[in-house]
TORLOVO-42893 format. One line per field, with one value per atom (N, C-alpha, C): residue number from 0; x, y, z. Coordinates in steps of 0.001 Angstrom, whole numbers, plus 500000, padded with zeros to 6 digits. Layout:
i NUM_...
c1 X_...
c2 Y_...
c3 Z_...
***
This chain:
i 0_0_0_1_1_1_2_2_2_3_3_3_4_4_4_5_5_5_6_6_6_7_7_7_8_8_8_9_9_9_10_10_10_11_11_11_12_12_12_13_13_13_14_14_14_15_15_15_16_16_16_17_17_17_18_18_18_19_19_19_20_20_20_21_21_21_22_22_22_23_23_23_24_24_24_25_25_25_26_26_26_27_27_27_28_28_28_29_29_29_30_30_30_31_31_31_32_32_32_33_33_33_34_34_34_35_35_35_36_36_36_37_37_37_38_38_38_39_39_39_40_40_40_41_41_41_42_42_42_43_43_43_44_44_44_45_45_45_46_46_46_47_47_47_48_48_48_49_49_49_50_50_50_51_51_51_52_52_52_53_53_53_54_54_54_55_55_55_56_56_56_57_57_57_58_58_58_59_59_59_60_60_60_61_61_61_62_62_62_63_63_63_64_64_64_65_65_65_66_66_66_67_67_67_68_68_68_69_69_69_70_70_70_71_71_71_72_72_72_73_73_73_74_74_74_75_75_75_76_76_76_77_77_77_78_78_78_79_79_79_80_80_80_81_81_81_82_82_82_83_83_83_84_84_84_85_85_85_86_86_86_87_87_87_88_88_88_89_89_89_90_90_90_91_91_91_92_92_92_93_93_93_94_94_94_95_95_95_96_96_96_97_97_97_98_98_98_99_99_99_100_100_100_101_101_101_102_102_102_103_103_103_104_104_104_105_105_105_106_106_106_107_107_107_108_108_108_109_109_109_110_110_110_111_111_111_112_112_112_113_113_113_114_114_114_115_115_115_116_116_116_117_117_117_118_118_118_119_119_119_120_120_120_121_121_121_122_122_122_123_123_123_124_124_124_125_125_125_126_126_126_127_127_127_128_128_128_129_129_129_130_130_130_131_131_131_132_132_132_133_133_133_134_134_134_135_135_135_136_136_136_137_137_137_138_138_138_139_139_139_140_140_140_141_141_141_142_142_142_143_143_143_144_144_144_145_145_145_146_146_146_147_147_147_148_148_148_149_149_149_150_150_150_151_151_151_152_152_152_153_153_153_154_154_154_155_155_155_156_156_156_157_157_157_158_158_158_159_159_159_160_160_160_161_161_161_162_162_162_163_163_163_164_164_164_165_165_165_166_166_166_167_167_167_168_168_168_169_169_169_170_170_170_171_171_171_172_172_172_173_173_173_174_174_174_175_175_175_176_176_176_177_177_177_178_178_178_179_179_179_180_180_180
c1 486278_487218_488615_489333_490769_491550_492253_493185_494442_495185_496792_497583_497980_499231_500196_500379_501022_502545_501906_503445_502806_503606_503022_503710_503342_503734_505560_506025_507461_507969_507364_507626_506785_506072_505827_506637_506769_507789_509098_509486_511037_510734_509384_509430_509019_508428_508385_509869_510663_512137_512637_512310_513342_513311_511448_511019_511327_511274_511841_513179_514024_515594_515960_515102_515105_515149_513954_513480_514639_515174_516024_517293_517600_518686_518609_517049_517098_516734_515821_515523_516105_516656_517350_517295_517388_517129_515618_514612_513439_512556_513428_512630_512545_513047_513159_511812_510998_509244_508663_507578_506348_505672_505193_504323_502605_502768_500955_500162_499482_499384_497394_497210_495859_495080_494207_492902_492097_491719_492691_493659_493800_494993_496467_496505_497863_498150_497051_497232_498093_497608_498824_500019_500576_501533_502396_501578_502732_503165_501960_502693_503514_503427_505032_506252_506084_507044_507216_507121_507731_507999_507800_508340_509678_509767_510856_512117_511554_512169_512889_511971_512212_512952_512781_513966_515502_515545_516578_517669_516448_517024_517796_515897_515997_515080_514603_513595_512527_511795_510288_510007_509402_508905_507599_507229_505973_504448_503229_502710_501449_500261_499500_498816_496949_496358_495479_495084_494027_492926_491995_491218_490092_490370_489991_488123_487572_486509_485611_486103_484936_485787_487035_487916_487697_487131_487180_486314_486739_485687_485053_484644_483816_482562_482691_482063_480515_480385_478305_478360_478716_478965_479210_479734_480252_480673_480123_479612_478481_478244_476995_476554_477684_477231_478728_479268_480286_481061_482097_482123_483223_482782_483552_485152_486208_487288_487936_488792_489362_490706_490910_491759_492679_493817_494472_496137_495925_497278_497506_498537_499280_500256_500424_501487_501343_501926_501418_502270_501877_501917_502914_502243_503359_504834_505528_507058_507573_506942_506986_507883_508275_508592_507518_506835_506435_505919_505824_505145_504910_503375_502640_502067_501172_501428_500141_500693_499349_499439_498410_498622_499391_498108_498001_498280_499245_499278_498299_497008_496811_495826_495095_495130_495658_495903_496863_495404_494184_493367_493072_493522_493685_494717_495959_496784_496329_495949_495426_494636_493417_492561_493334_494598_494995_496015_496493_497007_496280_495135_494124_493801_493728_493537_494329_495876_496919_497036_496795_496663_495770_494782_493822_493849_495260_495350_496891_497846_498823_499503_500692_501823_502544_503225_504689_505632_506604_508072_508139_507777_507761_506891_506755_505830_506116_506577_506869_505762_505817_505002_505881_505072_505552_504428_504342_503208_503799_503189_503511_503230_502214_502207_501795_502642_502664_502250_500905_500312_500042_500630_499753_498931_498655_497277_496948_497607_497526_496991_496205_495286_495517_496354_496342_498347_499118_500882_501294_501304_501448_502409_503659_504366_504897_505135_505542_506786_507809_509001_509781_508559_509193_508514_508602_507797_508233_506839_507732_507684_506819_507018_505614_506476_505704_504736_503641_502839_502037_502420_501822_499985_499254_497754_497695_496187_495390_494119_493535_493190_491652_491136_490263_490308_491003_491870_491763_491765_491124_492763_493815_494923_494230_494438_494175_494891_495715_496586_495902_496229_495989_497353_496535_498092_497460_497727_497469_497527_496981_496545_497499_497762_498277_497565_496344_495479_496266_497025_497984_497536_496498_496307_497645_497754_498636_498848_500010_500098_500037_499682_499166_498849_499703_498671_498484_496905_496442_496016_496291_495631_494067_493269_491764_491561_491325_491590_489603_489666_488372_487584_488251_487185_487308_488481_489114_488807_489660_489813_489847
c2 495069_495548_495043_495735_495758_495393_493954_493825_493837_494208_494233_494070_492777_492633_493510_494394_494911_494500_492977_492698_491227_489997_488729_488216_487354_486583_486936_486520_486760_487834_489133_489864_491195_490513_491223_490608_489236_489000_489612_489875_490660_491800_492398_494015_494351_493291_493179_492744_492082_491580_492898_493906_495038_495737_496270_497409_496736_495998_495460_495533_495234_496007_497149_497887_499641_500047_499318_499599_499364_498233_497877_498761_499058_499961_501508_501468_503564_503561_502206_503002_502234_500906_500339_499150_499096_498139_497904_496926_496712_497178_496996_497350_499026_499545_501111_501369_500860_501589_500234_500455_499486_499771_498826_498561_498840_499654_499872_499881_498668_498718_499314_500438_500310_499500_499265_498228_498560_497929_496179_496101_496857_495989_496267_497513_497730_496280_496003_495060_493820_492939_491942_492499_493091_493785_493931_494564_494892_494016_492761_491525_490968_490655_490453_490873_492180_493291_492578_492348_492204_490887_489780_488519_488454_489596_489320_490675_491328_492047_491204_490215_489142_487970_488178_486979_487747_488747_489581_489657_490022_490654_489870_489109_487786_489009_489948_491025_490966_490810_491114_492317_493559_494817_494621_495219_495633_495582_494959_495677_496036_496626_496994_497401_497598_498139_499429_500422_501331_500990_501587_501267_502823_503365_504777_504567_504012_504310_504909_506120_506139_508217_507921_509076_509728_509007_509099_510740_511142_512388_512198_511676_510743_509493_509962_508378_508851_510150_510579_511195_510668_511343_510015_509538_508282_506977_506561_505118_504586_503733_502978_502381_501729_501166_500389_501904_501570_500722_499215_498294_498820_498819_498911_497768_498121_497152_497030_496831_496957_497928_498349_499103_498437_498098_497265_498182_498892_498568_498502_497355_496826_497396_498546_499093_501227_501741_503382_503718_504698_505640_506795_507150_508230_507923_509040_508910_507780_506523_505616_506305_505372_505632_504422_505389_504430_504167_503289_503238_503098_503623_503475_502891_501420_500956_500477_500176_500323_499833_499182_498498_499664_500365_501682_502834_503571_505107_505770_506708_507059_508405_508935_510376_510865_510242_510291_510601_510585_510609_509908_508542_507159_507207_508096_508364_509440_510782_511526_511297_510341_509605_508623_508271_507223_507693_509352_509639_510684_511002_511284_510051_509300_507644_507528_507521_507934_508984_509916_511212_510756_510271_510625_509106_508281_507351_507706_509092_509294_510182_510500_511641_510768_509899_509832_510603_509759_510524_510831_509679_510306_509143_509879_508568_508884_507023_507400_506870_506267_505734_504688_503477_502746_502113_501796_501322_500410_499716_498703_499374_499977_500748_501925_502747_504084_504555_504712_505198_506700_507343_508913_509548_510501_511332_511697_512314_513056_513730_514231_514971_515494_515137_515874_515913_516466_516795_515509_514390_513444_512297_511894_510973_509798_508791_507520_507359_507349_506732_505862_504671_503566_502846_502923_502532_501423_500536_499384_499417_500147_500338_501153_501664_503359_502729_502353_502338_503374_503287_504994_504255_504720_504229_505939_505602_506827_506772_508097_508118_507133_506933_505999_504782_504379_502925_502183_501213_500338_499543_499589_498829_497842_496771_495609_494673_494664_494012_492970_491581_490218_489835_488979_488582_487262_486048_484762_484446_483449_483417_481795_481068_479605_478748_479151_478085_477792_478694_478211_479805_480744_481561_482504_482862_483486_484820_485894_487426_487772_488970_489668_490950_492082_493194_493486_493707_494150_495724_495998_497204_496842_497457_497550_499021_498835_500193_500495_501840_502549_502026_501236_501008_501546_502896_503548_503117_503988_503096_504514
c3 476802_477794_477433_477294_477185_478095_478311_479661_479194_479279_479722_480933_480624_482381_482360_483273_484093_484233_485408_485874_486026_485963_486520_487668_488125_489243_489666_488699_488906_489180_488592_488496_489704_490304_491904_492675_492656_493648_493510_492372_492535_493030_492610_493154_494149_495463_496365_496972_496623_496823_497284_495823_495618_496805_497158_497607_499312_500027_501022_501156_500232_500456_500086_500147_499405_500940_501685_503211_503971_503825_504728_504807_503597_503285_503234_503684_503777_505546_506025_507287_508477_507939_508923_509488_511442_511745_511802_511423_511336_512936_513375_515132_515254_513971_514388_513788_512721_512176_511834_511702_511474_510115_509379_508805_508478_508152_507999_506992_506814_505267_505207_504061_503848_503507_504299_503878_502673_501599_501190_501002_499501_499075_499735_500497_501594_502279_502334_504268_503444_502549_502342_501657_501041_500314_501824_503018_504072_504368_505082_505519_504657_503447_502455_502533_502702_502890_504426_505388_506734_506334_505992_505895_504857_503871_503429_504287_504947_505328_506616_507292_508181_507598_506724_506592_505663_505246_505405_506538_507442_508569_509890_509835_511125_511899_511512_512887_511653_512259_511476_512245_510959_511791_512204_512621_513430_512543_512252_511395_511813_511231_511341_510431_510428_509069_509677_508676_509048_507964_508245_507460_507399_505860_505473_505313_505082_504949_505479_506435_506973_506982_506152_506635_504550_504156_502843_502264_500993_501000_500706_499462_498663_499150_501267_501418_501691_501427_501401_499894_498830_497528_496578_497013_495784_496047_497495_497736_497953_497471_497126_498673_499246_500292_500756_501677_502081_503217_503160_503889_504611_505894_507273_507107_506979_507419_508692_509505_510554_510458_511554_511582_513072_512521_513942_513964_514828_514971_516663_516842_518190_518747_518677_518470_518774_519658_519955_518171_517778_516775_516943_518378_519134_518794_518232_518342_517596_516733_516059_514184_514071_512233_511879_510774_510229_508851_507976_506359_506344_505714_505132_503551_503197_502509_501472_500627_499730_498281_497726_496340_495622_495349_494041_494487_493980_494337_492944_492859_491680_492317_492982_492647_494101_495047_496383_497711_497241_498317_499147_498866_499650_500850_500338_501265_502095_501503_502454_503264_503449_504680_505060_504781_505809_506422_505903_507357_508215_507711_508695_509780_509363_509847_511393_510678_511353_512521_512006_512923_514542_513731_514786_516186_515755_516501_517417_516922_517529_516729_517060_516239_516206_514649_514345_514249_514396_514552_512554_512292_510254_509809_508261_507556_506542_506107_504622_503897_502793_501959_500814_500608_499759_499107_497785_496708_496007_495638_494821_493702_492948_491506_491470_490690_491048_489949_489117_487948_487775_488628_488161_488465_487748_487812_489063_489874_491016_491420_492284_492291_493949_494588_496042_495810_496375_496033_497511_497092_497827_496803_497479_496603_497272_496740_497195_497877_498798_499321_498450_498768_497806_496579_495252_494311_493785_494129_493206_492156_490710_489509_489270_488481_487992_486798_486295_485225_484288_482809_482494_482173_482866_482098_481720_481495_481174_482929_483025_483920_484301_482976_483503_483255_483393_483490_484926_485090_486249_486466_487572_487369_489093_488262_489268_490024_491085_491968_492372_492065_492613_493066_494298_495041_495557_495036_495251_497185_497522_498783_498903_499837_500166_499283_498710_498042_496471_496255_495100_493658_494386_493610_492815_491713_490962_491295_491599_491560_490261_490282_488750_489163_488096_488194_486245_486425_485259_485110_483913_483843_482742_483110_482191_481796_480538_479698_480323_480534_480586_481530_482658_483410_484971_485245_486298_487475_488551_489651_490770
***
């Protein structure tokens, strides 16, 4: 198996830096949309995104997670044994701005069940989308807002987002040649 880093430690934190003042500077004051990150790898990427957007600002936005598994097409076809996540949000949907958030952008069906997800908890006023890696190979006409960096793989390529925890773990995204995602 073939690994190649991506991006390392330093280099998510700047592009988390970036993609938080991309936000701040297209949609505003933080109290105007919320945070919604997909379960998994959405959900910490958002809370990042609101702590640096909170300490930007001094307003931490709003956040919240959905959780697609159960909105998926693929989930009586091509899961083995699919795990229930939570879906929280504190917050009405109705009339809300809000982004939607997520490690990987790569054939956009992840997004399409999570704003089915969405849908079926209220009507936003808009929704954007922001990814931390934006690899390609598209397969539904769905695009990112905010990208934190575009990666060229090939389509069966496995790109892997680690994001260290308080315990002192390292950020990293790898790509793995042939093992898709």
């Amino acid at each position: 198996m073939n690994r190649t880093t991506g991006m390392n430690g330093v280099e998510v934190g700047r592009t988390l830096d970036r993609l938080a003042t991309e936000m701040i500077e297209q949609l505003g004051v933080p109290t105007d949309y919320s945070l919604v990150g997909i379960v998994t790898g959405g959900r910490p990427i958002s809370e990042r995104l609101a702590d640096r957007i909170e300490t930007s600002t001094g307003v931490r936005p709003q956040t919240g997670t959905v959780d697609i598994t159960l909105y998926r097409d693929d989930l009586y076809t091509g899961l083995e044994k699919p795990v229930l996540g939570e879906t929280r949000l504190p917050f009405t949907l109705t009339g809300q701005d809000i982004v939607l958030v997520d490690d990987v952008l790569f054939t956009g069906r992840t997004v399409r069940a999570a704003l089915d997800v969405v849908n079926d908890y209220g009507r936003p006023r808009t929704v954007k989308l922001a990814v931390l890696i934006d690899r390609g190979h598209r397969e539904l006409p769905i695009a990112a807002d905010f990208v934190g960096r575009t990666i060229s793989t090939q389509k069966t390529d496995k790109v892997l987002v680690e994001l260290g925890d308080a315990d002192g773990g390292a950020d990293a995204v790898t790509v793995m040649a042939g093992e898709s995602r």
